[in-house]
N, C-alpha and C positions, 0 to 999 in steps of 0.2 A: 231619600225615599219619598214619595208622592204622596200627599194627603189621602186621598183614598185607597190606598195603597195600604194604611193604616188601621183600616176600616178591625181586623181581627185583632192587633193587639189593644182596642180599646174596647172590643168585647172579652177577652183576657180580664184585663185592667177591673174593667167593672163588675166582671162576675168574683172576681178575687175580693173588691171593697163591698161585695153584698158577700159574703162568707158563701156562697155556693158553689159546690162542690159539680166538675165536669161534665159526668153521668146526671146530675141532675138538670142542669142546663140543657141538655142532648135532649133530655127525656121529653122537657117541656117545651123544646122548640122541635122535635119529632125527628129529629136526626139522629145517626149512630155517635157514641161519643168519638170515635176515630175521624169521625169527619168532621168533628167541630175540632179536635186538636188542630188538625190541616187550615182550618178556619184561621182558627188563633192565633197561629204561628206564620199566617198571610200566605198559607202555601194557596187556598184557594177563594174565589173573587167570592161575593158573598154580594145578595140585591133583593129586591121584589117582597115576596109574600115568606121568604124564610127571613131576611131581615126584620120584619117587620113582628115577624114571633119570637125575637131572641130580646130583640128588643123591648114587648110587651112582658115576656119573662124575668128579664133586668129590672123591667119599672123605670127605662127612659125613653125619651124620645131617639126616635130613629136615626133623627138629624147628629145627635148628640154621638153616633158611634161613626158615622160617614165625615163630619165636620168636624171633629174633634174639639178643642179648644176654640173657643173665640179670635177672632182676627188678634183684636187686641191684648190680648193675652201672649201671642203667639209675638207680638210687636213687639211687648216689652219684654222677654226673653232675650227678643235680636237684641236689642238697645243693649241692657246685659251682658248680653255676649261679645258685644264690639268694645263697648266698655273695659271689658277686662281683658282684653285683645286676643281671644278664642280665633284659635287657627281655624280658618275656612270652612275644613269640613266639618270641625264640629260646632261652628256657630250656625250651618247649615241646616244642623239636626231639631232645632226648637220645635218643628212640628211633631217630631218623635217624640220627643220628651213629653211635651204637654200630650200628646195623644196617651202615652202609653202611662206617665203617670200624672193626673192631672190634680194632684193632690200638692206634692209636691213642688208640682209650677209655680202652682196658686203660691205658696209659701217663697220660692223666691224672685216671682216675679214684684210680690207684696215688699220682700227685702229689699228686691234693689228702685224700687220708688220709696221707700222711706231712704235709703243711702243716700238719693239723689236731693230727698227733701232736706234732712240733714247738714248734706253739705251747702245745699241755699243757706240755713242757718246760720252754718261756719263763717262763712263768706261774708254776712249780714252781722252779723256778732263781731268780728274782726274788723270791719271795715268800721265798726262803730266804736269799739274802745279804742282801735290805733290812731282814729282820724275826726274824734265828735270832738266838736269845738267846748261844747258844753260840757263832756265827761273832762277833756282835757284841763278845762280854768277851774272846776269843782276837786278835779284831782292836784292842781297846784296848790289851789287854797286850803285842803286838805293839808297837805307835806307841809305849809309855810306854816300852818297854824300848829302844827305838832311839834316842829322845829322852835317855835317861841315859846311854847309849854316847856319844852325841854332846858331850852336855854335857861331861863328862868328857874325851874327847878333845879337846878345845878347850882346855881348862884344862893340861893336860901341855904343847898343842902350842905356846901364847901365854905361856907363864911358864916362862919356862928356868932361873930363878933359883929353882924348888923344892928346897925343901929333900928328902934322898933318901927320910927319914921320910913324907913325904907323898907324892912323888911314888912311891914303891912301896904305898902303901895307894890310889892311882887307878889305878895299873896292879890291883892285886886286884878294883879295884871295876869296871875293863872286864873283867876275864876273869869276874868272877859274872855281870855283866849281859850279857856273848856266850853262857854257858853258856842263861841266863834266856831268851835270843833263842832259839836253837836248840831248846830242850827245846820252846818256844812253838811254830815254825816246823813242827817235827815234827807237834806235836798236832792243828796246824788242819789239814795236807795228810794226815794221815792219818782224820780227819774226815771232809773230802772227797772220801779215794779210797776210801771205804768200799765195802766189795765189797757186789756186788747179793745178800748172804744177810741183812745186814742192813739192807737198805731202808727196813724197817717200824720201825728200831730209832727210839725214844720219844726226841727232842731236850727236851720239858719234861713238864712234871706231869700238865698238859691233855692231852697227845698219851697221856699214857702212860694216862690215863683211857679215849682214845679206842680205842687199842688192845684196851682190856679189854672194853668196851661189844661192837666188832664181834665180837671173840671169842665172846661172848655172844650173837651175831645181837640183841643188845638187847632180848634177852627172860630173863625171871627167875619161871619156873614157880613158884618157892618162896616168892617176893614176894606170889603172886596168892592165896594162900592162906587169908588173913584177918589175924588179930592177928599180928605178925612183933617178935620182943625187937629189941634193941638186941644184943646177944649174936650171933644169925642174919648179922647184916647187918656186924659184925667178922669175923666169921670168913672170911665170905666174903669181904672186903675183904684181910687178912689171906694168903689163902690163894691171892690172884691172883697168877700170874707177871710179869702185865705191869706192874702197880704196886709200882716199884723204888722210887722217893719217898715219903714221910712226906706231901709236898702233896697226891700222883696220889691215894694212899689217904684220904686227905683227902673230896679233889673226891668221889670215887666214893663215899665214904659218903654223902654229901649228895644225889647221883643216885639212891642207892639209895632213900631213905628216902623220897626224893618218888614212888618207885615205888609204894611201901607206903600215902602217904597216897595215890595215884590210885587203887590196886588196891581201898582200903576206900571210895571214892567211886561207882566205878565198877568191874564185872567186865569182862574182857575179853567173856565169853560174853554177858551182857546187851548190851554195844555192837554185836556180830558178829550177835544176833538184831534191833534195831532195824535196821542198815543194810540186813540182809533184809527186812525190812518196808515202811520208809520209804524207802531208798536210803541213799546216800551223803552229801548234804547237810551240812556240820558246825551249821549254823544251825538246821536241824530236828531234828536228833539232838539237840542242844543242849536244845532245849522240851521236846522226848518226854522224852529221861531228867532233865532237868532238873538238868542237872549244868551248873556254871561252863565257858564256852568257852575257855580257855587248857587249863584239864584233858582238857574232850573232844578237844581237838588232840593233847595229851599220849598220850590212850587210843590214840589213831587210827595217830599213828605207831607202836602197838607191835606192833599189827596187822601180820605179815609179807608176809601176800596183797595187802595196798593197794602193797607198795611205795615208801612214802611216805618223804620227806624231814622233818627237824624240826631246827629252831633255836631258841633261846633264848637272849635277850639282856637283862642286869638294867639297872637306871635309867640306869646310864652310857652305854648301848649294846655295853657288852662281849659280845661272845658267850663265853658259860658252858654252854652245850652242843650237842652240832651229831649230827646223823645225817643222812649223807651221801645222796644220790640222784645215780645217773646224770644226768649233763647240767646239773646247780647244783651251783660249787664256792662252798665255804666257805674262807676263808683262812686257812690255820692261825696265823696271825700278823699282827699289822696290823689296821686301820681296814676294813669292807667296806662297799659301795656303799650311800650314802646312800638311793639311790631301791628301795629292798626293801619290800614290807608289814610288813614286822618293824616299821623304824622309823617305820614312819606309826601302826600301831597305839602303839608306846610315846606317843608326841602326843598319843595320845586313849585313855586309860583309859577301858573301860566299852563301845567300840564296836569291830564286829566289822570289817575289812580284807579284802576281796575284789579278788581282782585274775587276769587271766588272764597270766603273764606269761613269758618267757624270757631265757637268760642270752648275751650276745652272744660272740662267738669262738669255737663250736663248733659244733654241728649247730645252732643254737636250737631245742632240745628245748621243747616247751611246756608249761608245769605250773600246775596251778589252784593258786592259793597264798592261804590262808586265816592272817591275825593278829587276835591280840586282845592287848593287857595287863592286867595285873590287878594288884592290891594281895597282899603277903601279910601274914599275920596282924600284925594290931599290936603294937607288945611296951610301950605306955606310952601317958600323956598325954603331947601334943606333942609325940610322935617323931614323925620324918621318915619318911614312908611308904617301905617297902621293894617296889617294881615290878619284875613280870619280863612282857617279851612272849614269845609264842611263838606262830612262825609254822610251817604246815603245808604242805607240797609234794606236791601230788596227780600224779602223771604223766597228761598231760592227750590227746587226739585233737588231728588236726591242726587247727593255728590257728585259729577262728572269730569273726571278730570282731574287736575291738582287742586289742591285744597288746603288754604293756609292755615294753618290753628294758632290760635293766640289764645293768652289769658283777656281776664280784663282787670286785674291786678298784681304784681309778683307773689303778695299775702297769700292768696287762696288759688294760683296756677300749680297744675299739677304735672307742667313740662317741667323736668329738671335741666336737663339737658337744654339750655335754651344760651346763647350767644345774649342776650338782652336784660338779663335776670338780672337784679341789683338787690335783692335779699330774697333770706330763704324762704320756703314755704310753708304757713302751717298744716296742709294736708299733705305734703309731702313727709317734710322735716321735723313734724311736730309742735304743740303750741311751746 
């Protein structure tokens, strides 16, 4: 049924949530109560200078009975509605719903963004006690140090015949190893209760890279310049707050430098005048400037107006570097979803990886997602070829077409059914 089409059951609706009574509504908008039921029940059109006095009698605005709910309102119902895979015509109806009771809506369209915020949560919580390097060695020295308390108390408790020489150097060695517990016990809960000002604070090297990148909006004016020393690109590494590690600084000289050889391959403003020309395409941008496809994905993400996503994962599949896009998470730890264009491209060195696809458990946002792999430089006869893929995430118009859905970790994927899956789920299967 058509939004204004609506227009009576939301004068219904709201004469019902003001507690007035038919004939009273009739009275003060100057009509027979018989023809406002017909009203109500959308038998008849309803405009002009009688709306305007039902409306005055309600105590709302006009627009508010013809327009019903807010676009957005009416948005996050669909999302809901596809979410929970509502048959057709009745994820169709959201404008009814919210028109006729808008009380209601408001209530679960509120639910299903807190479900959706929730599950970020999960996902973020999961990915962090299954996979934080820190939880993990604070949780080992935990167990080992409990495990020598016990040992030891065992030995005091089943040999009464110690001598006092030893039996007071086991009494020493449980009060180092409870002091050993406690110091532990302390470190990891205050880890945990870290207050929300350091949220963002850097658990490894990579993160602490990532930190410096966003800082940077992942752009490096100074890079694009032409010849760039070895010197330029310390200091600014050097000179970063967020790379507290000798590894992070590490990682990000080697980000950097691949910046330097993109920027001498390609200028940003050369790439910015072809997509004007030709469009956006990376396979025809590719022929036109005649640059290597992994690097023009490279170019693309640095571009800030595409808003684009970018990952990079070397032979193993590790991901070695990631720029994030609304609605595709990357894991910051762990194994991610085998079915990505990333890893089909690594398969097939030499061929480009087109796919329209989305990440499941969220809004499924839809993103054109372009991979390639490529070889880098050789450093010998019969060395072992050095490969890195890198896939590109366009933010895409709605769905057209087929649409692949992936997770982005087996942990928090909500396909069960999946040929790929290598453990179960905790929003499926339970924690």
């Amino acid at each position: 049924m058509a939004r204004e089409a609506l227009t009576g059951s939301r004068i219904r609706e709201r004469r019902v949530m003001a507690g007035m009574k038919q004939a009273e509504l009739a009275r003060l908008a100057g009509i027979s109560p018989s023809y406002l039921n017909l009203i109500e029940h959308n038998r008849r059109r309803i405009g002009g200078k009688l709306l305007l006095n039902i409306a005055a009698a309600l105590g709302v605005e006009a627009q508010a009975l013809t327009d019903g709910a807010e676009a957005a309102l009416i948005a996050t119902l669909r999302e809901a509605a596809d979410a929970a895979g509502l048959s057709g015509d009745e994820a169709t109806r959201a404008d009814e719903f919210a028109g006729r009771f808008p009380g209601w809506a408001d209530v679960l369209a509120g639910t299903a963004k807190r479900a959706a915020a929730l599950e970020q949560t999960v996902e973020a919580l999961n990915d962090r006690l299954a996979h934080d390097p820190h939880l993990a060695a604070s949780m080992h020295e935990l167990l080992s140090t409990a495990a020598a308390i016990r040992s030891t108390a065992a030995i005091l408790a089943e040999n009464e015949a110690l001598q006092p020489e030893w039996r007071n150097r086991f009494h020493a060695n449980i009060n180092e190893d409870s002091r050993r517990l406690s110091d532990s016990a302390e470190a990891i809960v205050a880890y945990l209760d870290a207050d929300a000002d350091a949220a963002d604070a850097a658990s490894s090297p990579q993160e602490e890279v990532e930190l410096y990148l966003a800082a940077q909006e992942f752009s490096f004016a100074e890079l694009e310049k032409g010849t760039v020393g070895e010197d330029l690109i310390d200091q600014m590494v050097q000179a970063a707050p967020q790379l507290a590690s000798q590894a992070a600084k590490f990682i990000a000289g080697q980000v950097l430098r691949q910046v330097v050889e993109d920027a001498a391959v390609l200028k940003l403003a050369e790439l910015r005048a072809a997509i004007e020309e030709i469009g956006m395409d990376p396979l025809s941008l590719a022929n036109h400037l005649h640059c290597a496809m992994p690097c023009l994905l490279r170019r693309m993400a640095a571009l800030p107006e595409l808003g684009a996503g970018l990952v990079v994962c070397d032979r193993s599949g590790t991901v070695i570097f990631r720029k994030s896009v609304e609605g595709f998470t990357v894991p910051r730890h762990g194994a991610c979803c085998p079915l990505w264009p990333l890893f089909s491209a690594l398969g097939q060195p030499g061929s480009v990886i087109r796919s329209r696809v989305t990440q499941l458990g969220r809004a499924d946002a839809p993103f054109e997602g372009y991979a390639a792999a490529g070889t880098m430089a050789n450093t010998g006869y019969n060395s072992t070829p050095l490969m890195q893929a890198v896939m590109l995430l366009l933010p895409a118009d709605a769905p057209a077409g087929e649409v692949v859905a992936m997770g982005s970790t087996c942990r928090v994927c909500p396909q069960d059914q999946c040929r790929a899956r290598r453990e179960p789920s905790v929003i499926s299967a339970g924690i």
